[in-house]
C-alpha positions as CSV (number, residue, x, y, z in Angstrom):
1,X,23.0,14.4,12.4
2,X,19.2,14.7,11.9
3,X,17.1,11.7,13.0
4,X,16.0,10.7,9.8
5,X,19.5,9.7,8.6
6,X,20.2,7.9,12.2
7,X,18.9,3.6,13.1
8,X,15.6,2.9,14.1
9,X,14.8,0.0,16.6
10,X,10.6,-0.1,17.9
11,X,8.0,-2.2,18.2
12,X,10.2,-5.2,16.5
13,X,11.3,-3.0,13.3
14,X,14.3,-2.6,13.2
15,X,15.5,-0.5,10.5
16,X,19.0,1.2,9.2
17,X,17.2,4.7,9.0
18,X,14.2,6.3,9.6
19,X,12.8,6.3,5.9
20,X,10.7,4.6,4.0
21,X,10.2,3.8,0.0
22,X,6.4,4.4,-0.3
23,X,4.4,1.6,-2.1
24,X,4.0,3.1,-6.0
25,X,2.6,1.4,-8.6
26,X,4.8,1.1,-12.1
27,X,3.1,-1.6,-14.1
28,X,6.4,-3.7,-15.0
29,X,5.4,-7.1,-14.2
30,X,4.3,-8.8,-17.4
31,X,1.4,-11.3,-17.5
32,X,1.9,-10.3,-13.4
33,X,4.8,-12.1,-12.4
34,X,7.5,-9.9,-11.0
35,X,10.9,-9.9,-12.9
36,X,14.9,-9.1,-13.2
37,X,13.7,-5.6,-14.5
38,X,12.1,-5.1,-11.2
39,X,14.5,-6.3,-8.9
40,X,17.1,-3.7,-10.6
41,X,14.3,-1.0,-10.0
42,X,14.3,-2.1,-6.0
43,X,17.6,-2.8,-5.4
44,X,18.9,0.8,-6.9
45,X,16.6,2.3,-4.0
46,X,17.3,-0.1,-1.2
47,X,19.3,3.1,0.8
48,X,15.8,3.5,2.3
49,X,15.5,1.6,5.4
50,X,12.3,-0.2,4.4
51,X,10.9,-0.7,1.2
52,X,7.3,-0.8,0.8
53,X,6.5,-2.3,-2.6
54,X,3.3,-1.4,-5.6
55,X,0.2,-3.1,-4.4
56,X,0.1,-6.5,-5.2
57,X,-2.8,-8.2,-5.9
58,X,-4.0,-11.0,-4.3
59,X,-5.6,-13.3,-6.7
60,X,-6.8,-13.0,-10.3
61,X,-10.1,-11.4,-9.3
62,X,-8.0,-8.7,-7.4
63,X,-6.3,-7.6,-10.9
64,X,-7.5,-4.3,-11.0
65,X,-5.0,-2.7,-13.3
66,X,-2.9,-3.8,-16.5
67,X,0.8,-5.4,-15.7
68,X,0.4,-5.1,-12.0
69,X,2.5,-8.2,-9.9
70,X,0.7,-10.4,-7.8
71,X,1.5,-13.0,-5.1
72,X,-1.1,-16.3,-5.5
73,X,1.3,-18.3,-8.1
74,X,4.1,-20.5,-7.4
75,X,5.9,-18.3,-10.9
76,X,4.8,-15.2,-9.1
77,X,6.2,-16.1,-5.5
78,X,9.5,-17.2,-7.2
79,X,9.8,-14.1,-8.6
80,X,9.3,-12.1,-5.8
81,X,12.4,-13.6,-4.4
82,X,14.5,-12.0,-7.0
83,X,13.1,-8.9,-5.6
84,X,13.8,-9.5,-1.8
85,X,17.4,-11.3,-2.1
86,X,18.6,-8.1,-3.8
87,X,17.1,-5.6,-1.7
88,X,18.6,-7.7,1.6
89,X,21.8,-7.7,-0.2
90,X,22.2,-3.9,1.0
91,X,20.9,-4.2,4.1
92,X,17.4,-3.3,3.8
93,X,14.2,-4.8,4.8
94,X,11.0,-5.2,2.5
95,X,7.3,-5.3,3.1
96,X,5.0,-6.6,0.1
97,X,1.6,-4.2,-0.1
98,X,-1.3,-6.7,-0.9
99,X,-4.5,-5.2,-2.4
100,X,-7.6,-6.4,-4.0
101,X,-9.0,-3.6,-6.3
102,X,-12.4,-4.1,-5.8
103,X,-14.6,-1.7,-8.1
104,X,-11.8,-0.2,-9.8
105,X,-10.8,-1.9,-12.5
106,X,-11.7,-3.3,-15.8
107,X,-12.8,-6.6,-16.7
108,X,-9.9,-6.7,-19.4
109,X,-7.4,-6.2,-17.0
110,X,-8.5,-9.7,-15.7
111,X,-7.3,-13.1,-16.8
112,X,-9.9,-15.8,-18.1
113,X,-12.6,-16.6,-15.6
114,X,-11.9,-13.8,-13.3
115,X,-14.6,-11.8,-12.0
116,X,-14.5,-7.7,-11.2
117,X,-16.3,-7.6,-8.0
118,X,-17.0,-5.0,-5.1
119,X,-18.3,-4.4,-1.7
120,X,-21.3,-3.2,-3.6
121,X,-22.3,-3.1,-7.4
122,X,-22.3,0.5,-7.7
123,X,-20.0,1.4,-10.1
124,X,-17.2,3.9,-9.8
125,X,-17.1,6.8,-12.1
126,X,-13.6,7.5,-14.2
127,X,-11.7,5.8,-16.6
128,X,-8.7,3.2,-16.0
129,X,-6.3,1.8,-18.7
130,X,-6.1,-1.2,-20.4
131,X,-3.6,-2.8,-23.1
132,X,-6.2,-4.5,-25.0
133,X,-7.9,-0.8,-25.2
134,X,-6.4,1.9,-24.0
135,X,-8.4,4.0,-21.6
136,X,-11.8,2.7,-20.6
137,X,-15.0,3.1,-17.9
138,X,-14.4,1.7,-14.8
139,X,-16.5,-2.1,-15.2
140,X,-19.1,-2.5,-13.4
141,X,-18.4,-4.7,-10.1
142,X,-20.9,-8.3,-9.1
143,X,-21.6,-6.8,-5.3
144,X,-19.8,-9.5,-3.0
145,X,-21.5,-12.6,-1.1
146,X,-21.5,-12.8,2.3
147,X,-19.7,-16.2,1.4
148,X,-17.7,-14.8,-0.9
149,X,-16.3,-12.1,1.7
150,X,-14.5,-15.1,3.9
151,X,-13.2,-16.2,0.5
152,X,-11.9,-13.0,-0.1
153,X,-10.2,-12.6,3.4
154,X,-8.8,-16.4,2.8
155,X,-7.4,-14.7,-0.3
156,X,-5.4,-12.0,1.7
157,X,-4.0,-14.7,4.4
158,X,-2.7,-17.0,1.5
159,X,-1.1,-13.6,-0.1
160,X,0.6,-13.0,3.1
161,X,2.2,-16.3,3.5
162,X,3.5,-16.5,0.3
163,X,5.1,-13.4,1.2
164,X,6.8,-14.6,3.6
165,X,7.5,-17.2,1.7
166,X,9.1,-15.3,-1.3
167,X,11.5,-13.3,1.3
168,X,9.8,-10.5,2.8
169,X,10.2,-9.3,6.1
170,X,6.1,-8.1,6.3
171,X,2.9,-7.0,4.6
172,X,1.7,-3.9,4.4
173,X,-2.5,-4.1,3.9
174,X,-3.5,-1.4,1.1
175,X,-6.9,0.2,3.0
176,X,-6.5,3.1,1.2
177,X,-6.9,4.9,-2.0
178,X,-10.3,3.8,-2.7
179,X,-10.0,0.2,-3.5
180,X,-11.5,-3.1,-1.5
181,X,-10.9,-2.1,2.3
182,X,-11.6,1.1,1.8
183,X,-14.9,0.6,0.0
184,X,-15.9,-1.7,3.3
185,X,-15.0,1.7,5.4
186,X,-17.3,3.9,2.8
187,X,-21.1,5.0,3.6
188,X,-21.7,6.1,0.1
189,X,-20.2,2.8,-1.2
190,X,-21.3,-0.2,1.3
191,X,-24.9,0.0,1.1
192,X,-24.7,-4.0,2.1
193,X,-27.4,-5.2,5.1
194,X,-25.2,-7.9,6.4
195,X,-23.4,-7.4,9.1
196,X,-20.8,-5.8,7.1
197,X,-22.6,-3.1,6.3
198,X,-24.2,0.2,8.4
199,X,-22.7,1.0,11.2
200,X,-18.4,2.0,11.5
201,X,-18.1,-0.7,13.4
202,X,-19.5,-3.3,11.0
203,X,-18.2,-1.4,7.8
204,X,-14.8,-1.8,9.5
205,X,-15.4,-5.4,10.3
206,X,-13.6,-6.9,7.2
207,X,-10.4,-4.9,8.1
208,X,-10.6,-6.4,11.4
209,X,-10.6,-10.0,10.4
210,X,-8.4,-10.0,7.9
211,X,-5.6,-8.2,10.1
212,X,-6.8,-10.5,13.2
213,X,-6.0,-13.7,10.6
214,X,-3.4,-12.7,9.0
215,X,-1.2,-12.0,12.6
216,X,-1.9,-15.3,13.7
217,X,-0.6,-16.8,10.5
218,X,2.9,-14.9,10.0
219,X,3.0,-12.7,13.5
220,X,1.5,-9.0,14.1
221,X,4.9,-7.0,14.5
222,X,5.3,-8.5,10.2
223,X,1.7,-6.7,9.4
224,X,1.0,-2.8,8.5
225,X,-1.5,-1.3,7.1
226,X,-2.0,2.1,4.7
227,X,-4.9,4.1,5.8
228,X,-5.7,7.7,3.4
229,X,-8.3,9.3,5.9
230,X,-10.5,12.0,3.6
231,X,-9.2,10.7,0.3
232,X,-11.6,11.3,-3.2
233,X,-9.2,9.1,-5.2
234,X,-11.2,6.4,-7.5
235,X,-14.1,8.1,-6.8
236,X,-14.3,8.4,-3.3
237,X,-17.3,10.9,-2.2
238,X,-17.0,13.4,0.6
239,X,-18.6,12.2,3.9
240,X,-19.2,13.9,7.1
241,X,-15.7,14.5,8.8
242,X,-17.5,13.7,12.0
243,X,-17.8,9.9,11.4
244,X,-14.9,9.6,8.8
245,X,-13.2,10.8,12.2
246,X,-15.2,8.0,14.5
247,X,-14.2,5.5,11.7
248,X,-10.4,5.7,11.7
249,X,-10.5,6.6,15.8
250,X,-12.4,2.8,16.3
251,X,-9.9,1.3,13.7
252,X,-6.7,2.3,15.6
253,X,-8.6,0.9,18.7
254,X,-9.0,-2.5,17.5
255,X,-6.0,-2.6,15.4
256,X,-4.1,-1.5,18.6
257,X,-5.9,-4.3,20.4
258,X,-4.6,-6.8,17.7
259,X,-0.9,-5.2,18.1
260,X,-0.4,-4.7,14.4
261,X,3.2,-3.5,13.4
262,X,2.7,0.2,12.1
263,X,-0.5,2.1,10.5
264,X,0.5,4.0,7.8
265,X,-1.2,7.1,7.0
266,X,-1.0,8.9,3.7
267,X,-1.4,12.7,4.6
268,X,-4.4,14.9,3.1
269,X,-4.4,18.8,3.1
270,X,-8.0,18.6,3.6
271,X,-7.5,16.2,6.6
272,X,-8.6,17.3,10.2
273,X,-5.1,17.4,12.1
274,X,-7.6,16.2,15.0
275,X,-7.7,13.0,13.0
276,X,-3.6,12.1,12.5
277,X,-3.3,13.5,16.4
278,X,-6.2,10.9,17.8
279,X,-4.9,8.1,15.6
280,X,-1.3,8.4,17.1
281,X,-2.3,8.6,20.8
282,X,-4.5,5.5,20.7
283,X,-2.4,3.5,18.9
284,X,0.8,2.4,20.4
285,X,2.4,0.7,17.5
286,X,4.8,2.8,14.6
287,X,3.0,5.7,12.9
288,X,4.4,6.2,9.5
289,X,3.7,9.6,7.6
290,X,3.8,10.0,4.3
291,X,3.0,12.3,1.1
292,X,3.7,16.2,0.0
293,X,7.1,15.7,2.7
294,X,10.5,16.8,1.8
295,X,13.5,16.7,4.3
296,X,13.2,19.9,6.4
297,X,9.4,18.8,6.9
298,X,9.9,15.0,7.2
299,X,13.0,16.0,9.8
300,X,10.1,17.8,11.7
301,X,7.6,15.5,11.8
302,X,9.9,12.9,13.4
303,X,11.4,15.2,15.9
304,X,8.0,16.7,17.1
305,X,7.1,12.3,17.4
306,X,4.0,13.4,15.2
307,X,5.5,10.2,13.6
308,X,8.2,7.6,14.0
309,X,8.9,7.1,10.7
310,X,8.5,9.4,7.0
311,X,7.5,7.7,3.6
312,X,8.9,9.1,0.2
313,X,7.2,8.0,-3.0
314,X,8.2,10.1,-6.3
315,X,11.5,11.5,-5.1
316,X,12.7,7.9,-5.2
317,X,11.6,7.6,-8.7
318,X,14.3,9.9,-10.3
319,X,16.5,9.2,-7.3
320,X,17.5,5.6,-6.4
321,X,20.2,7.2,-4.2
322,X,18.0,9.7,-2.7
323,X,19.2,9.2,0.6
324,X,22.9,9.7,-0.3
325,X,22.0,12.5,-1.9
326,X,20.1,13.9,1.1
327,X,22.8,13.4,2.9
328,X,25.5,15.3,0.6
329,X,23.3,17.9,0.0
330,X,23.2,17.2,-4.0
331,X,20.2,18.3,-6.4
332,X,16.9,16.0,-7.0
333,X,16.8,14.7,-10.3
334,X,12.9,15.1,-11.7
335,X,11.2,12.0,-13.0
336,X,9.5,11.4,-16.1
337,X,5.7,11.4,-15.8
338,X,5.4,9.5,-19.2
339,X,7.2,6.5,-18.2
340,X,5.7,6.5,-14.5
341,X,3.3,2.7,-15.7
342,X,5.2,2.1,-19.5
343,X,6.1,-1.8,-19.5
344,X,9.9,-1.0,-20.4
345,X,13.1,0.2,-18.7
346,X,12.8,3.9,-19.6
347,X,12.3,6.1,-17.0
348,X,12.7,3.4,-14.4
349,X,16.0,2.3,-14.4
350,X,17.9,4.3,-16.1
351,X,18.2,7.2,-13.8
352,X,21.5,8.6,-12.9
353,X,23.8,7.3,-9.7
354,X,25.6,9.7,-8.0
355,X,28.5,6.9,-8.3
């Protein structure tokens, strides 16, 4: 049998295979509060031995994008626990993703007396959807406080007890992709003078904290994080590989010093291997891998220990059951890129089980 199909039991995870639901964004949570709808959508793909759900923001200034859930209500934590009672029905565990968007987002996308804000008030380039007005310039962000930073960081502790409070068995912190930790980690972005800004070691600083804070409050084996090393998404500029090397290398030093649960890293073609390789022989937690992978390559991954565990994103969209069907051999079903963020049912839940 190959590893991926077979239990996995490290670093206080313990899991009924080797493969992960990747955290994907679908933009069915009306006026943010997670629903039945959803909980169908998890629960068809609970086969995966952990579920990493769409970012989740962290309060009302984090709401970057239109219908995305969020985790600072008492409506919103109750129904998250719609979501995580179903998916421990089949014996799988859930993380929650937290993010605050930062820059990218639009002011519409916020409730009443919300604020888009940033590391910095340089304003990312590209368009973002809303409902009030379809597609529209990223807003301009208010550059954060020193102040307001703490705030921000009391924001993602409160997110991640609530978390546990609504049923999940960990967070997962969303430093990638271009939004709030990963503008901290950006030269061309963080042009602050405080001492989070400058040098890798204070443009990493707010990761640190926040990880630091949030293990004390629910435990550090319950924490991950998502790291995309040499990402452009939302308007991420190219940067010297040498220092976005030096950045991620002193990140998996301190976050090994904390003892965080797992740093998950979503691959890049562009990446220096040098980068992945350093990253999993300083840290000593579980490395997840994740995007581009099929099964031969995912299969690989695991048994060269590049990686302990492999994360699937769209394959799970067509295929709820994608691990059964792995396993029998059976055809992917391909998913429908026009209902990938529609508010309804179509092209969510209504893809074919192989029973």
């Amino acid at each position: 049998m190959e590893k991926i199909f077979t239990p996995f039991n490290k670093n206080g995870l313990q899991l009924k295979n080797h493969i992960i639901m990747a955290p994907m964004t679908r933009a069915r949570a009306i006026n943010n509060i997670p629903n039945e709808l959803m909980a169908t959508y998890y629960g068809q793909r609970s086969e995966a031995g952990l579920i990493v759900t769409e970012a989740t923001a962290i309060s009302a200034d984090a709401l970057g994008y239109t219908r995305i859930p969020a985790i600072y209500t008492d409506a919103q934590i109750e129904g998250w626990k719609l979501i995580t009672d179903r998916v421990h029905q089949n014996g799988s565990k859930i993380f929650l993703q937290i993010v605050h968007s930062g820059r990218i987002g639009h002011t519409d996308n916020l409730p009443v007396g919300a604020r888009l804000v940033g590391v910095s008030d340089i304003q990312a380039a590209g368009q973002v959807y809303t409902d009030t007005l379809a597609l529209q310039d990223f807003s301009k962000p208010e550059a954060l406080t020193t102040t307001e930073i703490q705030q921000v960081a009391g924001d993602f502790v409160n997110a991640a007890r609530n978390a546990i409070q609504a049923g999940f068995d960990g967070i997962e912190l969303h430093a990638a992709n271009g939004y709030l930790m990963e503008q901290f980690l950006h030269p061309l972005i963080n042009n602050r003078t405080d001492h989070y800004g400058g040098s890798i070691e204070n443009r990493s600083r707010f990761i640190v904290e926040v990880a630091t804070r949030i293990s004390a409050a629910i435990g550090k084996s319950r924490v991950g994080i998502r790291f995309s090393p040499y990402s452009t998404l939302n308007d991420l500029a190219e940067y010297s590989k040498q220092e976005v090397h030096a950045t991620y290398i002193h990140l998996a030093e301190k976050l090994n010093d904390i003892g965080l649960g797992y740093i998950h890293l979503a691959l890049n073609p562009a990446a220096d291997p040098a980068t992945y390789q350093a990253i999993r022989e300083i840290y000593k937690g579980n490395i997840i891998y994740c995007n581009g992978l099929n099964l031969q390559s995912a299969e690989q991954i695991l048994q060269e220990q590049k990686a302990d565990l492999v994360g699937f994103g769209r394959h799970f969209i067509a295929n709820p059951d994608l691990v059964s069907r792995w396993q029998k051999n059976i055809h992917l079903q391909q998913a429908a890129v026009d209902s990938y963020f529609s508010p309804d049912s179509k092209g969510y839940i209504d893809y074919p089980l192989l029973n």
